[in-house]
C-alpha positions in Angstrom: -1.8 -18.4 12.8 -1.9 -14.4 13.6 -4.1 -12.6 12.8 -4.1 -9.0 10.8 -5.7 -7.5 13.9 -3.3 -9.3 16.7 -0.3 -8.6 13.8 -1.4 -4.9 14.2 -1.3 -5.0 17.9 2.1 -6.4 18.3 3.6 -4.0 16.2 1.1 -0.8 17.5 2.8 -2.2 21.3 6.8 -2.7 19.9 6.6 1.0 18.2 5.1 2.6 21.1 7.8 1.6 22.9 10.5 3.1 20.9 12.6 6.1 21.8 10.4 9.7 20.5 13.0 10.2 17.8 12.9 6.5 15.9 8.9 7.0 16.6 9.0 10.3 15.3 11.0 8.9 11.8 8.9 6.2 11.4 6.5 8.5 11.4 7.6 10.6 8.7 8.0 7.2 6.6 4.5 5.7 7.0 2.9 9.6 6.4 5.3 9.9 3.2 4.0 6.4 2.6 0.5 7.6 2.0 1.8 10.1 -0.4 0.4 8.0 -3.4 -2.0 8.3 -5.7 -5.1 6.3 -6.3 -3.1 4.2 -9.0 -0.1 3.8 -6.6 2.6 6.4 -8.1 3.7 8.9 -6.4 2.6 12.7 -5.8 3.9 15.0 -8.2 6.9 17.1 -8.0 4.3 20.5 -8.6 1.9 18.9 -6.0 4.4 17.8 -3.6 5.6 21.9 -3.5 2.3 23.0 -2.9 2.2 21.2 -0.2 5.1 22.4 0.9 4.2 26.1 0.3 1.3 25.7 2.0 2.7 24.2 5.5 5.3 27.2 5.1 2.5 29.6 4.7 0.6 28.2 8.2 3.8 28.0 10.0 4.7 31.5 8.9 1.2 33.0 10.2 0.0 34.1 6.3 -2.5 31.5 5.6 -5.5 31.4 8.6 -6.8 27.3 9.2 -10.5 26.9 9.8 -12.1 24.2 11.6 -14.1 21.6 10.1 -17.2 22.4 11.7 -16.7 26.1 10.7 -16.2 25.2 7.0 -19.0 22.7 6.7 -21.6 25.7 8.4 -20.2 28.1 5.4 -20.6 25.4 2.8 -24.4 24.7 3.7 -25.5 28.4 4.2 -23.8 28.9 0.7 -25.6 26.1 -0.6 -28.2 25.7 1.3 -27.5 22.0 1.9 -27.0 20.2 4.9 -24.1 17.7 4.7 -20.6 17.2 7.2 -22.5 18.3 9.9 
């Protein structure tokens, strides 16, 4: 019997194989797959537009991205706490 992990494998090696543009859809569909919530419904329509309004807003140059280790420096001086680092 397979296992989850050879499973995984087998399908990790078949997609990575594909063409870029069927790689690139599947893609999309497993990332919109994650798009639930906790209790397994879906994002909400005023969510969803957020979202979308604030990809448009990076793309576009009017929203400036900060790293990670950037944030988590303001977030300790600010608090005074040491955690993310």
């Amino acid at each position: 019997m397979a296992t989850t992990l050879s499973i995984y494998q087998e399908i990790e090696d078949t997609v990575l194989r594909l063409p870029q543009p069927e790689r690139s859809k599947l893609a999309t569909r497993l990332l919109e797959s994650l798009d639930q919530d906790d209790d397994g419904g879906e994002i909400s329509d005023e969510w969803r537009n957020e979202l979308r309004r604030r990809v448009k807003d990076i793309d576009e140059g009017r929203a400036t991205l900060i790293d990670s280790e950037e944030v988590w420096k303001r977030v300790n001086e600010r608090f005074r706490t040491n955690i993310g680092a």
